[in-house]
N, C-alpha and C positions, 0 to 999 in steps of 0.2 A: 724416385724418378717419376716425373705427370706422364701424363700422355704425350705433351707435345715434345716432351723431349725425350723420349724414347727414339734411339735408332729405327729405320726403316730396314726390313730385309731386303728390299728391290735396290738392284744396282740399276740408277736410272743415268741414260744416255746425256753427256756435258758437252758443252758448246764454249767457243770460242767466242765473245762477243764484239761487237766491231764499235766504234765509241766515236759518234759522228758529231761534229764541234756544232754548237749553234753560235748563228749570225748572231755580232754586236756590232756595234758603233764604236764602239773605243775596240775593236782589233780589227782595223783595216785590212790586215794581211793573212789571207785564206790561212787555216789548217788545215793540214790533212788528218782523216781518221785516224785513230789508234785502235790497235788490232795484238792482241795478246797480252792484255792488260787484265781484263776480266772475265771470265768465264762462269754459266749459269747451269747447274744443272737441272733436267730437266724434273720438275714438278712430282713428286709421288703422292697419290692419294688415294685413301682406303676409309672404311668406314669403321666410325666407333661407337660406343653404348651411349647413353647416355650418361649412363656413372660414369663412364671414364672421361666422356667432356665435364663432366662436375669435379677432375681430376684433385680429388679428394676433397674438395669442400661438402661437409654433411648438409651443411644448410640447403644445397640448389640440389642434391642426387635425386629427394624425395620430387621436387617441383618439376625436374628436369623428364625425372621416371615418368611424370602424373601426365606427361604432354608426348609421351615416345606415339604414338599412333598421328601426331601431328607434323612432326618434325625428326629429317635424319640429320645426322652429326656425321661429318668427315674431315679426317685431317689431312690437311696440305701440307707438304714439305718440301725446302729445296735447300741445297747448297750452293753460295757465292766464293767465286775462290778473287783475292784480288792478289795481282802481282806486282813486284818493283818493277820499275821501269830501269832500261838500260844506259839512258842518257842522265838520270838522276832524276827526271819530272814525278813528284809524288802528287797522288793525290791527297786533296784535301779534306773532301767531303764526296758521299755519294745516297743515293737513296733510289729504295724499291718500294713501288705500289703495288699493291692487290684491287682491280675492282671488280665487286662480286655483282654478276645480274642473271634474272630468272625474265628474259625477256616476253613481254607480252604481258608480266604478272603486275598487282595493285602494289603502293608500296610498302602494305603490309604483310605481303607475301614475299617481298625481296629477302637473298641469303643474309647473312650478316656474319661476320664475324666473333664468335663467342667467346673467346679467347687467342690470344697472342703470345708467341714466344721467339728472342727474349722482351721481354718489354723494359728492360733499362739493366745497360753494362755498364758501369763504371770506374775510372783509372786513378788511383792516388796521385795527387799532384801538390807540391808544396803550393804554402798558405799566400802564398802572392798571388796564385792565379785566381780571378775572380769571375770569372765572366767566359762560357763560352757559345757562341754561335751555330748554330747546325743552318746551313743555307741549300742545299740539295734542291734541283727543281728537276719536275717529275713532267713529263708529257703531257697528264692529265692536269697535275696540280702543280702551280706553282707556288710557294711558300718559302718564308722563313721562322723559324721556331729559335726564339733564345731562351737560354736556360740563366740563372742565376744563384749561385748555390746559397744554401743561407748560411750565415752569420757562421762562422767555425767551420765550416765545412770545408774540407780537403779533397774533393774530388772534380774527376772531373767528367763528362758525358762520352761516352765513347758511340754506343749504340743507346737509340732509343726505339720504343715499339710504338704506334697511334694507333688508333681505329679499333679499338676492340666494343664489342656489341654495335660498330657503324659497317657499311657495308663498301668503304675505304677504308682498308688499314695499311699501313706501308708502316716501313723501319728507313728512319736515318742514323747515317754514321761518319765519323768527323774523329779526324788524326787529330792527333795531341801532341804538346811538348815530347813528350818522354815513348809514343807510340807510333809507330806509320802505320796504315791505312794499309796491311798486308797479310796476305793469310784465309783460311775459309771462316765462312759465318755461316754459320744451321739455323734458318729460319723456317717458323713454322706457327699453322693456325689452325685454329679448329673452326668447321664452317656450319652452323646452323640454316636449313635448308629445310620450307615445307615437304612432304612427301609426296614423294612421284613427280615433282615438279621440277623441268628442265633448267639445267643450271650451269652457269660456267664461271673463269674467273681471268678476267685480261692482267696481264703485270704488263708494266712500265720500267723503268729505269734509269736513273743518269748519274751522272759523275762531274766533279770537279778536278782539274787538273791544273797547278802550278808551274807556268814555264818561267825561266829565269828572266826571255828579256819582254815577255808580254803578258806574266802576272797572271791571272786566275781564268783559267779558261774552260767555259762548263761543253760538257757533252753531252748527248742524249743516246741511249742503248738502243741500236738498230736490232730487234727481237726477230729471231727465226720465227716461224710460225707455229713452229712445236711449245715454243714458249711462250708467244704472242695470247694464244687462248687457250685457253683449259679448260672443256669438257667436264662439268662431272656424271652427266650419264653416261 
């Protein structure tokens, strides 16, 4: 078991999150938020060596070690819990960003992310399926990511991890045939960070959601402010 996926001992305080629709042009007809669909816990983070950010690669412990007076390492973790819905609306797709800043600092001094977890879940799916989509759009970022599996390949994307050594990294995730879009996710990052230098980390959030008579409707996570920014000094 790495670092990053070791369990935390802190029971950290979980939130209900409220999932506020954004305006389009093709749904004339107001949504209302949804409310007990997802919930966030709040963020734990602790500090780690730098052999355990080198979470067992020999090659970077030595390099990792040669630079410890320069840079601390702390892991961030959280749990996403996602829920069925009671009218059958699943969701489709969802995605979390991380952006890390040490404000005031050059961009050589920004955190970064050093490693990510998980950085790719994947779901057996028979050989027809060829092609899936991850479409999640994030506050900050908006994007779409298609994946293509190659030639023989039987799978399909469930979660993916981005941003590892950039100082945006987020994870998307996207239901499948055979899976719904339900259950917790343990995400977590290791954050490379000058020393002594003020640092924090903003998330974002949102989600897609499929209704029967108006089709794919994205949301954006209305964040508490306990989750909104993360301190790490």
């Amino acid at each position: 078991m790495t670092p990053v996926d070791q369990p935390t001992e802190v029971t950290a305080p979980t939130y209900d999150i409220e999932l506020v629709p954004m305006l389009l042009l093709r749904t004339p007809i107001p949504q209302p938020p949804l409310t007990g669909r997802i919930s966030l816990g709040t963020p734990v983070v602790r500090p780690v060596t730098p052999t355990q950010a080198a979470e067992g690669d020999g090659d970077w412990v030595e390099f990792l070690e040669s630079q410890a007076d320069q840079y601390d390492y702390l892991l961030l973790s959280l749990v996403c819990s996602f829920r069925p819905s009671p009218d059958g609306t699943p969701f489709v797709d969802a995605g979390i960003g991380i952006r890390l800043e040490a404000p005031g600092q050059p961009a050589d001094r920004q955190p970064i992310a050093w490693s990510i977890s998980p950085k790719k879940r994947a779901l057996p799916v028979t050989p027809s399926s060829a092609q899936l989509k991850l479409t999640a759009k994030l506050m900050l970022v908006e994007a779409g990511m298609e994946y293509t599996p190659e030639q023989g390949s039987n799978e399909e994307l469930f979660v993916v991890g981005m941003g590892e050594r950039d100082s945006d990294p987020e994870w998307r995730f996207s239901a499948t045939a055979g899976t719904p879009l339900v259950g917790d996710e343990s995400l977590a990052l290791i954050v490379r960070l000058p020393t002594s230098v003020p640092a924090r980390a903003h998330i974002t959030m949102a989600a897609t959601v499929k209704q029967r008579r108006l089709g794919l409707i994205p949301y954006r996570a209305e964040l508490p402010p306990a989750l909104r920014t993360i301190d790490f000094r």
